[in-house]
KERO-639952 format. One record per residue (C-alpha): residue in three letters; x, y, z. Coordinates in pm, whole numbers, padded with zeros to 5 digits, always signed. Each point is the difference from the previous one (the first is absolute). Example, Ala and Ser with C-alpha at 12.3 -4.5 7.8 and 13.67 -1.06 7.14 Angstrom:
2
ALA+01230-00450+00780/SER+00137+00344-00066/
END
This chain:
435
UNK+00000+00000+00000/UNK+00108+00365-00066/UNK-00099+00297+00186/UNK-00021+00325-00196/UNK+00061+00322+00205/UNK-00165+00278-00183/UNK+00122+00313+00107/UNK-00227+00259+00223/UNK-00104+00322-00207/UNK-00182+00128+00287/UNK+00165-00040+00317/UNK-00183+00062+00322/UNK+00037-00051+00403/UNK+00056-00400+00082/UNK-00182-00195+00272/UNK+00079-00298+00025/UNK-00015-00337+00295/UNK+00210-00269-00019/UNK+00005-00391+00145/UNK+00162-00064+00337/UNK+00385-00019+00062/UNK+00141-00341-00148/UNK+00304+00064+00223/UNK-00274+00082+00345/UNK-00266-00283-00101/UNK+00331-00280-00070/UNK+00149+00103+00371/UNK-00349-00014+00166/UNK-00095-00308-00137/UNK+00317-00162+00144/UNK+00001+00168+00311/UNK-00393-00095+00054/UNK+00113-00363-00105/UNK+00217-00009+00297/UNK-00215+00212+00265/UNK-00212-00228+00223/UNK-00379+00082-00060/UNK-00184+00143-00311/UNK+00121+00280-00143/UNK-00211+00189-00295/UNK+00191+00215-00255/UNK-00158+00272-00139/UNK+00054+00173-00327/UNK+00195-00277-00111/UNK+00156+00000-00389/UNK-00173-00289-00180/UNK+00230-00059-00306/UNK+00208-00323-00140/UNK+00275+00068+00268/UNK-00231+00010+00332/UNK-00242-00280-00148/UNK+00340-00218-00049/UNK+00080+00090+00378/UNK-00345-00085+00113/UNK-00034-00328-00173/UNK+00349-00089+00188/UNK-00140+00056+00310/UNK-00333-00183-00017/UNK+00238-00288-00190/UNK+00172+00024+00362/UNK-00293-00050+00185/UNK-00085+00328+00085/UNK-00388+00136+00020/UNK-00006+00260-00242/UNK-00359+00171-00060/UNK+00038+00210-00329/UNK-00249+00261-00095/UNK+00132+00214-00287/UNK-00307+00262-00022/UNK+00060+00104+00348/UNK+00402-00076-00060/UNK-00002-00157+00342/UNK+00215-00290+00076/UNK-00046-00136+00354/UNK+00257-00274+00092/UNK+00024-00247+00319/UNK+00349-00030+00126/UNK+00186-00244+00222/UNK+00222+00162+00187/UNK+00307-00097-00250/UNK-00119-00313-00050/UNK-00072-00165-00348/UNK-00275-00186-00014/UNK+00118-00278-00255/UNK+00307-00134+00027/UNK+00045-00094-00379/UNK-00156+00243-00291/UNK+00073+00066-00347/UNK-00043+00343-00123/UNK+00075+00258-00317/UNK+00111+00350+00044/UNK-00033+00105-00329/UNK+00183+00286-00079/UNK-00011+00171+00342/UNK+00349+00093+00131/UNK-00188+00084+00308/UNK-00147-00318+00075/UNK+00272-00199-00132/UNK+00207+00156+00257/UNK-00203+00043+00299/UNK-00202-00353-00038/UNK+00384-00162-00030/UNK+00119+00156+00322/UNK-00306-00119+00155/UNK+00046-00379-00144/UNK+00375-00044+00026/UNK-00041+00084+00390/UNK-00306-00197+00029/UNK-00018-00362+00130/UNK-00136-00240-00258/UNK+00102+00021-00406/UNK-00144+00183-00289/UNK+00000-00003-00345/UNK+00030+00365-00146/UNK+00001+00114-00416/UNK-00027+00284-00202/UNK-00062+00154-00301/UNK+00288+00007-00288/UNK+00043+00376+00148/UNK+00018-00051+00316/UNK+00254-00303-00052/UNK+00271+00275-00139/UNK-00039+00186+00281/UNK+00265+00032+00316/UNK-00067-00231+00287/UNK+00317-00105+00037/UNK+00126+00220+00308/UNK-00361-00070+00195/UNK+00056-00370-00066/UNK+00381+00009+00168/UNK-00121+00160+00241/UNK-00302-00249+00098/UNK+00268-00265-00075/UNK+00204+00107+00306/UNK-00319-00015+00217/UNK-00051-00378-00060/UNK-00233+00038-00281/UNK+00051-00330-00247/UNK-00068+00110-00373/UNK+00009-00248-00275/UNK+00018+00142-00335/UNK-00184-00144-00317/UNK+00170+00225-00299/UNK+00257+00263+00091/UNK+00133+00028+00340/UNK-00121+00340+00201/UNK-00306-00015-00262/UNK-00343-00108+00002/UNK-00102-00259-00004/UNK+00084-00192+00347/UNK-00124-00137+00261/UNK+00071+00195+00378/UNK-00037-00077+00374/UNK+00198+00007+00330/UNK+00079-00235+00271/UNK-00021+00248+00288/UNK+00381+00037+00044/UNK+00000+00393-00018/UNK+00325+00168+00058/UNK-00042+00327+00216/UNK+00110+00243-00312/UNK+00055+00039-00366/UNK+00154+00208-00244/UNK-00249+00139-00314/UNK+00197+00188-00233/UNK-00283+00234-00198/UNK+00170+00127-00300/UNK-00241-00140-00226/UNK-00307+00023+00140/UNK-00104+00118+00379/UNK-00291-00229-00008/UNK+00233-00274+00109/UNK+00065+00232+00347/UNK-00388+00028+00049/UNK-00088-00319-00075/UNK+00236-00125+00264/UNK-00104+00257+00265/UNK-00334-00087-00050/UNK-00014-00337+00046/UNK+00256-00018+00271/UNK-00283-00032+00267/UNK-00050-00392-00102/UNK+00352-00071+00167/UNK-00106+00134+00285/UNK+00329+00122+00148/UNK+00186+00268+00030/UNK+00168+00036-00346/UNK+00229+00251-00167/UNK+00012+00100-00355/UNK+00341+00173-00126/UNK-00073+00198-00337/UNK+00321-00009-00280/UNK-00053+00165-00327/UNK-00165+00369-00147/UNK-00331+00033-00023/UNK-00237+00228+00036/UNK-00219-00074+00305/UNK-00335+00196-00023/UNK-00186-00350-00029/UNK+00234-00124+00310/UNK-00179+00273+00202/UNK-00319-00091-00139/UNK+00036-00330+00104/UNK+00136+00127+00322/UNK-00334+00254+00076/UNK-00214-00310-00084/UNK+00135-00243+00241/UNK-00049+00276+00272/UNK-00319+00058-00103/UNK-00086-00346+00036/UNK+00177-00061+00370/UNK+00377-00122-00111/UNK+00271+00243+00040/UNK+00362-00029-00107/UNK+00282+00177+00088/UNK+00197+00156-00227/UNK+00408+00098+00050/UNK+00046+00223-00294/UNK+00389-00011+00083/UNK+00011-00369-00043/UNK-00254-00042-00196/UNK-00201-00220+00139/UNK-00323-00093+00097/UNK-00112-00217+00344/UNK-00329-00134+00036/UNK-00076-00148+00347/UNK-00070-00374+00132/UNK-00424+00033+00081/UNK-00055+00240-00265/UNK-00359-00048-00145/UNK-00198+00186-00270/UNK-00365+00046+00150/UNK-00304-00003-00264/UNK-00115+00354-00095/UNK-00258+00188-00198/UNK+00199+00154-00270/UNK-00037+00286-00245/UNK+00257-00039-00307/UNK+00077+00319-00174/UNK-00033+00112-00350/UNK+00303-00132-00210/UNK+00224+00300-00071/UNK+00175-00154-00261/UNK-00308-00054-00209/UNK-00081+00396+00117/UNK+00317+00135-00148/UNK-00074-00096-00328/UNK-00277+00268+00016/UNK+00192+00230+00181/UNK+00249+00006-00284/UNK-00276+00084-00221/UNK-00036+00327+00161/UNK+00329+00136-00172/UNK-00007-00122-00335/UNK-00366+00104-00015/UNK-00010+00315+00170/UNK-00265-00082+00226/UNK-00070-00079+00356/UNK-00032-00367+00141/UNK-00149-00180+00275/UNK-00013-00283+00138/UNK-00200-00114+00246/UNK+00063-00113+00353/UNK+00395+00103-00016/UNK+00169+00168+00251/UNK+00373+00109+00117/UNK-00008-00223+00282/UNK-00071-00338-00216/UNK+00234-00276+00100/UNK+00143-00049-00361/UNK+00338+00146-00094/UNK-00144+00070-00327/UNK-00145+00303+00131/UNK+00334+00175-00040/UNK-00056+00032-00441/UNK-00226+00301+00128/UNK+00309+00176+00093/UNK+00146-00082-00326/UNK-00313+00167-00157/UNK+00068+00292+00187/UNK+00366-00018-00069/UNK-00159+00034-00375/UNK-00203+00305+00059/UNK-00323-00153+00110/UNK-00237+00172+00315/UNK-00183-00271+00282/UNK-00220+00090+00167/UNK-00104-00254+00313/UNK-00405-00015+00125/UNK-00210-00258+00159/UNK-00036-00187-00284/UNK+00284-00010-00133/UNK+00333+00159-00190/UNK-00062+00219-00325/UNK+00273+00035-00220/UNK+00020+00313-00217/UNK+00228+00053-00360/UNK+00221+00316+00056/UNK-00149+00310-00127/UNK+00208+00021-00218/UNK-00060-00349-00144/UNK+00370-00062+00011/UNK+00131-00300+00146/UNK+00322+00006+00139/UNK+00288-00247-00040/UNK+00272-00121+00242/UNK+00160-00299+00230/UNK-00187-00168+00201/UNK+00092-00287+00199/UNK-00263-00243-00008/UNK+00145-00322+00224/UNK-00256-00009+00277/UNK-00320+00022-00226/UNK+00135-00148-00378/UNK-00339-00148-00113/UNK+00003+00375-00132/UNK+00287+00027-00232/UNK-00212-00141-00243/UNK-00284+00270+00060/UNK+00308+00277+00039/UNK+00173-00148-00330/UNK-00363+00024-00217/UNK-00072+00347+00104/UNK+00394+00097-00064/UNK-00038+00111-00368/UNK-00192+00290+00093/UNK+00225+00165+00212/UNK+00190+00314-00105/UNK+00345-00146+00139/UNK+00149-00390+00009/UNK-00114-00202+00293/UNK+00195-00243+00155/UNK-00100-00269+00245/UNK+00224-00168+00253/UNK-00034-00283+00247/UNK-00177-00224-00185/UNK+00261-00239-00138/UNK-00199-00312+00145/UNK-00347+00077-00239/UNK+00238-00203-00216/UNK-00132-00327+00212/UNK-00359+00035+00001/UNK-00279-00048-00174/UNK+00172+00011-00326/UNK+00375+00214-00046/UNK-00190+00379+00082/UNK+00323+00155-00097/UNK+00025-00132-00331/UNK-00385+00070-00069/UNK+00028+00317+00075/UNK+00297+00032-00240/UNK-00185-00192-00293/UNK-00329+00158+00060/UNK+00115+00352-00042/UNK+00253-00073-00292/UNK-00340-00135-00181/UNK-00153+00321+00074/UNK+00270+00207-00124/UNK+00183+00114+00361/UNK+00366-00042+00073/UNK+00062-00133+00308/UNK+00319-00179+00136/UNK+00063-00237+00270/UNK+00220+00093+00289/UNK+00162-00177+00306/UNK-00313+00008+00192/UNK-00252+00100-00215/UNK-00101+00207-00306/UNK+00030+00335-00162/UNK-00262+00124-00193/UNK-00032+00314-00270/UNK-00251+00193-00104/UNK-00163-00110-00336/UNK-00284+00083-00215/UNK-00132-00402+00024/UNK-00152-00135-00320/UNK-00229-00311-00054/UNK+00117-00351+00111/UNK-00096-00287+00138/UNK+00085-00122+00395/UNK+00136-00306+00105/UNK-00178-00062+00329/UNK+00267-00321+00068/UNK-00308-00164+00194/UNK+00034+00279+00270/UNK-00266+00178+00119/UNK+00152+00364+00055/UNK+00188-00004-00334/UNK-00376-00010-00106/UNK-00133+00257+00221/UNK+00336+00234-00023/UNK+00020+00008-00316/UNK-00348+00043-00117/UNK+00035+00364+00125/UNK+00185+00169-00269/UNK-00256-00097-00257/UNK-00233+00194+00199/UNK+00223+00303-00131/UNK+00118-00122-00334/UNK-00169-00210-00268/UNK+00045-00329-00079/UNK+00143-00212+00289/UNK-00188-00334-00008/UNK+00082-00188+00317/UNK+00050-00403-00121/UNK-00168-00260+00308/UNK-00121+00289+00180/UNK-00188-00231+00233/UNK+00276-00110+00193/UNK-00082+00278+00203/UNK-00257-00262+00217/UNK+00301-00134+00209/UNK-00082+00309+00234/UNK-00250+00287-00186/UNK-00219-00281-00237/UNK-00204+00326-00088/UNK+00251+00232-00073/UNK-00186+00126-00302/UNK-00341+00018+00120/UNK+00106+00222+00235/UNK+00196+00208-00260/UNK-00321+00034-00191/UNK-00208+00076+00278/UNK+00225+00206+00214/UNK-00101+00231-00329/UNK+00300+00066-00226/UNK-00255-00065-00226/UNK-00196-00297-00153/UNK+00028+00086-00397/UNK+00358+00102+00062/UNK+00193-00258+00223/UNK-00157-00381-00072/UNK+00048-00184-00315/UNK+00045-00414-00013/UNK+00121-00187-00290/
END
């Protein structure tokens, strides 16, 4: 299938509401899992990566009561305890559940069988798997060693602490800090590696939230969480996913227009937050109410480039590197060497994707450097990733003829991405067109 952005003639104010966090609803679904009690999750993301999460669970043993109109999820926990002690289960392509769900497994008494999608089979798991290696967990391997598929469980020998080095992905860190409680002992996680840690202190805020605490030594880097700890069942509200927000805040620049989106705030829990400073950076205005954060084009309608390091929230070099082009100065984007390991190689779609539409850009040590360029009609390689999709259907919302190829990946975390494009009103006639 191709997706044919039409450009907007008419561009007016943008309102716009968008699913739950993928990286909120993933945490709270674990954390519930392990809480003792029923815990119900509200405002949940329902999309191929949370439904691939939730099928694990109930394929665990878990109660899970699903109603998507409501986008409630209540789940009964026990108290770190798996209810089967042998399960096979498929994480599709989500590098969120494939981590977290093999932290929880490979410290877990009993064995499990765990696969993947082709994707999510060339992604890292490697340092995760070391590191659940050294904590007793037995893995046997199928294919490739350190890759799905294989089966995972532990004897109950824990050691007291482990080293996680992060470089690649900081998932491994959470996934490992959250499911620390099923040990139940005081345990101590020393961090190696670069990476930026916004979703560590997601994770982090969660676990309080829910009743576990750990202690963190910033000077050794290290994390502690202590023998007894226990996640208690909760009533949860999960927040609107700011990643899927900033695709429509980066509208407000290229179109010249105001945005919205409802239900996000400055205090949200998600590092992403921080590309609204990067807007500014550009020339944009917020403005902060009860409802949420408007984001308004300079006055000037000039957007602004620059260096920006983008380490702690990269899911938005892709949304950075689409609106680039229009900028009156090169941008260049730092910190984000690791996009190369996840979904598909980010850096190198960004680099194709604008060369198709006409823009120099160049690869650096850490990132990419990006020029300003009149961009002419191409077609985007989505790679199977769901924010090349999203990303880089923005410029054709500003230039004619960029067709977005498989635009439906998009449903591992927004599955109606373009509905709410269309009805956020850009503009029916001028923004939809299937092939």
């Amino acid at each position: 299938m191709i997706y044919k952005v039409k450009k907007v003639e008419k561009p007016h104010d943008i309102v716009a509401e968008v699913p739950g966090s993928k990286s909120i609803t993933n945490r709270a679904l674990l954390i519930a899992a392990l809480s003792k009690g029923r815990s119900v999750l509200k405002g949940c993301l329902f999309s191929d990566d949370s439904r691939h999460f939730i099928d694990a669970l109930i394929e665990l043993g878990f109660p899970v009561a699903v109603n998507e109109t409501k986008k409630e999820i209540a789940i009964t926990g026990f108290g770190g305890q798996i209810p089967k002690n042998s399960a096979s289960i498929d994480v599709g392509s989500a590098g969120t559940a494939a981590r977290f769900l093999t932290a929880l497994l490979g410290l877990s008494k009993g064995r499990y069988h765990i696969t993947s999608s082709e994707q999510m089979k060339k992604r890292p798991m490697k340092d995760l798997l070391l590191s659940l290696e050294k904590l007793g967990a037995v893995i046997e391997y199928e294919n490739e060693e350190y890759h799905f598929p294989f089966t995972i469980g532990n004897s109950g020998k824990y050691a007291d602490s482990v080293d996680i080095n992060v470089d690649k992905s900081s998932q491994f860190l959470s996934a490992l800090l959250i499911a620390a409680v099923v040990m139940n002992r005081t345990f101590t996680i020393n961090v190696t590696g670069t990476h930026g840690m916004a979703y560590v202190d997601m994770t982090l805020k969660m676990m309080e939230q829910f009743g576990v605490r750990a202690i963190s030594d910033k000077i050794k880097g290290s994390y502690i969480i202590a023998e007894g700890s226990e996640y208690r069942a909760l009533c949860y509200d999960i927040e609107p996913d700011i990643s899927a927000a900033c695709y429509f805040y980066a509208m407000s620049p290229i179109l010249g227009v105001k945005s919205r989106v409802v239900g996000v705030h400055r205090k949200s829990l998600q590092g992403d937050i921080a590309f609204l400073d990067v807007l500014l950076d550009m020339g944009c205005k917020l403005h902060e109410d009860e409802e949420s954060i408007i984001c308004e084009a300079s006055p000037d309608n000039r957007i602004h480039g620059g260096k920006w390091d983008l380490s702690s929230f990269s899911d938005q070099a892709l949304t950075l590197a689409a609106i680039a082009p229009f900028a009156d100065e090169v941008v260049e984007i730092n910190g984000i060497s690791h996009i190369k390991f996840q979904e598909c190689d980010r850096i190198n779609a960004i680099i194709t994707n604008l060369g198709a539409m006409g823009v120099k850009a160049e690869e650096t040590d850490d990132g990419v450097r990006i020029f300003p360029s009149k961009v002419k009609p191409c077609q985007i390689q989505t790679y199977e990733d769901h924010r090349v999709a999203m990303s880089f259907t923005l410029p054709g919302l500003v230039s004619d003829g960029i067709e977005i190829m498989d635009p439906y990946c998009c449903r591992k975390t927004f599955e109606n991405f373009y509905d709410v494009l269309e009805e956020c009103k850009i503009g029916r006639a001028s923004c939809r067109e299937r092939v």
